[in-house]
C-alpha positions in Angstrom: 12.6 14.8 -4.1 11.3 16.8 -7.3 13.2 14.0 -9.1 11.2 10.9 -7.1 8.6 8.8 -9.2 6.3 7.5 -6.9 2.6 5.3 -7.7 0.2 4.6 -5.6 -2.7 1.8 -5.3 -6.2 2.3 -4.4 -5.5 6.8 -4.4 -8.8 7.7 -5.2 -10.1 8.0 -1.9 -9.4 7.6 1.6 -6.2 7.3 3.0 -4.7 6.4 -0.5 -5.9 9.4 -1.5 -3.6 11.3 1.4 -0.7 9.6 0.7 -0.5 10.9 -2.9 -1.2 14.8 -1.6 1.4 14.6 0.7 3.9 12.8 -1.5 2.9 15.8 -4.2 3.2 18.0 -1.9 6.8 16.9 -1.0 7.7 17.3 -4.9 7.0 14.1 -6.4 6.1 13.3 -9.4 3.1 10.7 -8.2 1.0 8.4 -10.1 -2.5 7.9 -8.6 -3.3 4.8 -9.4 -7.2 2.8 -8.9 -9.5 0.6 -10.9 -12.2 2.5 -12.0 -11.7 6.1 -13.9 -14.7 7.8 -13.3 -13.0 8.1 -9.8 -9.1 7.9 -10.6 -9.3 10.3 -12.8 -11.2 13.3 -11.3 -9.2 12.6 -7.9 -5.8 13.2 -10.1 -6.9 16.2 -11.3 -7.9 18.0 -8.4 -4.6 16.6 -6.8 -2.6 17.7 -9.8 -1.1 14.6 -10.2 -1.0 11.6 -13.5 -4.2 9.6 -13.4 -3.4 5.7 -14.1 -6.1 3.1 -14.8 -5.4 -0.1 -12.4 -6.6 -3.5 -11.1 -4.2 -4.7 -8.3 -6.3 -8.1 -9.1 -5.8 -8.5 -13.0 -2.6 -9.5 -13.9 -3.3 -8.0 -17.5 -3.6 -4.6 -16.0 -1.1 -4.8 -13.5 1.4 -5.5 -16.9 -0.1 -2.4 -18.7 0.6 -0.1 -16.0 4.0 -1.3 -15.6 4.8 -0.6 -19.3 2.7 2.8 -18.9 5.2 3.7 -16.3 8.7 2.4 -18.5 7.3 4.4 -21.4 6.7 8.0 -19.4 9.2 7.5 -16.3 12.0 4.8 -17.1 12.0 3.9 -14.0 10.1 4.1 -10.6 11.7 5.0 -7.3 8.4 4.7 -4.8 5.5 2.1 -5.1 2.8 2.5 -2.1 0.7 -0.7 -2.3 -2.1 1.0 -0.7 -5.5 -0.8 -2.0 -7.5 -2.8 0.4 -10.7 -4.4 0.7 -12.4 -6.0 4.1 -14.7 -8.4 2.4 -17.6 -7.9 4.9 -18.2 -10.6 7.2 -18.0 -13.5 5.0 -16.2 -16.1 6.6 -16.4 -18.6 3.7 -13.4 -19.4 0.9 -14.9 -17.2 -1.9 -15.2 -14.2 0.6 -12.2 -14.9 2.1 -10.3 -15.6 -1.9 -11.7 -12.2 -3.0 -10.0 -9.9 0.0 -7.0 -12.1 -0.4 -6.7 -11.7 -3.9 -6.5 -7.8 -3.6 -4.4 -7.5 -0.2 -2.5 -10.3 -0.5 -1.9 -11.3 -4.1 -2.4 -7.9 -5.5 0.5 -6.9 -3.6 2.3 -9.7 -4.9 1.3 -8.8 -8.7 2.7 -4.9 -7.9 5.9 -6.4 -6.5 6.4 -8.4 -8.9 5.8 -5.9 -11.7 7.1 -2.8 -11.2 10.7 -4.8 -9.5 12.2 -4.2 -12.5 11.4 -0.5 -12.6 12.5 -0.3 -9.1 16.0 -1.3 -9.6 16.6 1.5 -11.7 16.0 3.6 -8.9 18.7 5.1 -7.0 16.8 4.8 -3.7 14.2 2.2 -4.4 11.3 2.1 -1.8 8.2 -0.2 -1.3 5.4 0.9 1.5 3.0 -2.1 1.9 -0.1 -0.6 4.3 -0.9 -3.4 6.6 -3.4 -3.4 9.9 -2.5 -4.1 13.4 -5.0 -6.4 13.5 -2.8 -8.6 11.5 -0.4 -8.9 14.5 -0.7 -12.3 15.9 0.0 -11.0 19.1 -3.5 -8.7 18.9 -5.2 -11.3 17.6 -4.6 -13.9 20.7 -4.9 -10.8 23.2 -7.9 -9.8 25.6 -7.7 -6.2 23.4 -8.7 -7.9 20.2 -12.7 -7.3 20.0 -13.2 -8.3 16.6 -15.7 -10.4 15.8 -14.9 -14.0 14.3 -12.8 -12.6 10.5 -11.3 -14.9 8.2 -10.6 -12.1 5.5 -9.3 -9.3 6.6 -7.1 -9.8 9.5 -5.7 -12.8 8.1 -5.0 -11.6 5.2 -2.9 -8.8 6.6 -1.3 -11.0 8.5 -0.4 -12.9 5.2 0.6 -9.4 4.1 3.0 -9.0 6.5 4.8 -12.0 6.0 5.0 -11.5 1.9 6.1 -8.4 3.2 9.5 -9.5 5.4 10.2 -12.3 2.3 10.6 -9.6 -0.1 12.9 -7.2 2.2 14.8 -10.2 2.6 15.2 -10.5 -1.2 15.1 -7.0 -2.6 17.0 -5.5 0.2 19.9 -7.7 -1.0 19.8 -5.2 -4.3 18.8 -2.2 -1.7 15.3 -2.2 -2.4 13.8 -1.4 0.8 10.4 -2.9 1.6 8.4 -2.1 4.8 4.9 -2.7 6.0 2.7 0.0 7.8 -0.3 0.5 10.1 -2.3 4.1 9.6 -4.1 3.3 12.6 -8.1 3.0 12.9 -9.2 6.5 9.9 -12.4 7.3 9.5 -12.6 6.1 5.6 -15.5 3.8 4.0 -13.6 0.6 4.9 -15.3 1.0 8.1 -18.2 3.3 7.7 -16.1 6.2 8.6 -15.9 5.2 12.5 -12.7 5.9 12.9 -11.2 8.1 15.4 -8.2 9.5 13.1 -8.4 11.3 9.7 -6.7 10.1 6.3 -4.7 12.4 6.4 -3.2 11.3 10.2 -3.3 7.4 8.2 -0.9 8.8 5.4 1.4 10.2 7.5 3.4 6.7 8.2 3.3 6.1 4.9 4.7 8.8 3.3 7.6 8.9 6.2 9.1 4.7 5.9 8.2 5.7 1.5 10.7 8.6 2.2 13.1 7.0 4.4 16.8 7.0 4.0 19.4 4.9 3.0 20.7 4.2 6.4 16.5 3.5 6.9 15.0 -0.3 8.0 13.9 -2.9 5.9 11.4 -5.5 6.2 9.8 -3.7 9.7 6.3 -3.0 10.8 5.7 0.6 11.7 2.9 3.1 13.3 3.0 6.2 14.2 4.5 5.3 17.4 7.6 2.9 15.9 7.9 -0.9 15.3 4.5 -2.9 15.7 5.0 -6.2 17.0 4.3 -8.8 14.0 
């Protein structure tokens, strides 16, 4: 793999951050990507790894990195769209516009984007990191304890639907585009009350971002397997 181009969003920190030590570590070439460069770019260097400056929510930035990437790579073969937000509690439409516009439509801008770089890859990969609590089925279920959430859980469930439309269509050029759930990490989202590290979050990741050519497309995967949608 000490040919494989691989970016990811929201690196800086957290489980982000994970997946773009253990893609390094695995011999990539990886692009840690965030928003703001005070902490982009002193997480790249102590990760050894190419700092880029990025706003999943700004279509202007989204464009620059893509060209960034053309310019130095000519190509990308792995995109992790990793950056998150949970919006808090607000359950009204600005609250719930803000999360979507960085899980839902900032996926959609990266996609979009960096498509073209993708089919120059030999073994093209997308990793969209989703949430259980997107599953439909959790949500209607005696186990979901949440309180009342119109951002976040929705909007992963929005996630994984934008994810299985653009299997269906990029997997027809063998772009291979799968959503996964690192589980409940102790990382800032939630206060750091999680019972699993970041590095235990990235693991999924890094394993569907690495996956084969005989590998699925357009699935929902854990550490344990498929998730029900």
């Amino acid at each position: 793999m000490t040919d494989t181009i691989a970016l990811v969003t929201g690196a800086n920190k957290g489980i982000g951050r994970e997946i773009v030590a253990q893609l390094a570590a695995r011999g990539m070439t990886v692009l840690l990507a965030g928003r703001n460069p005070e902490l982009v770019e002193p997480a790249a260097a102590d990760l050894g790894v190419r700092p880029v400056i990025l706003d999943v929510t700004d279509d202007a930035s989204v464009a620059a990195a893509a060209k960034l990437v053309e310019a130095e790579h000519g190509r990308l073969d792995v995109l992790v769209n990793n950056a998150g937000i949970t919006g808090g509690r607000g359950n009204d439409v600005a609250s719930v516009q803000k999360v979507y516009d960085t899980n839902v439509f900032g996926v959609m801008r990266m996609t979009d984007a960096f498509a073209p770089l993708l089919r120059r890859s030999a073994h093209p990969r997308i990793v969209n990191v989703s949430s259980t609590v997107g599953s439909l089925g959790f949500m209607g279920s005696p186990d979901n304890q949440l309180p009342f959430l119109l951002g976040y859980p929705t909007s992963k469930t929005a996630l994984n639907a934008v994810t299985i439309q653009y299997a269906r269509e990029l997997g027809k050029e063998g772009i291979k585009v799968n959503a996964v759930c690192p589980g409940f990490c102790a990382t800032d989202l939630n206060n750091f009350r999680g019972h699993r590290t970041p590095a235990q979050g990235a693991e999924i990741a890094v394993a569907m971002a690495t996956i084969g050519d005989d590998g699925p497309n357009g699935g929902f995967f854990d550490e344990n397997g498929p998730v029900a949608w």
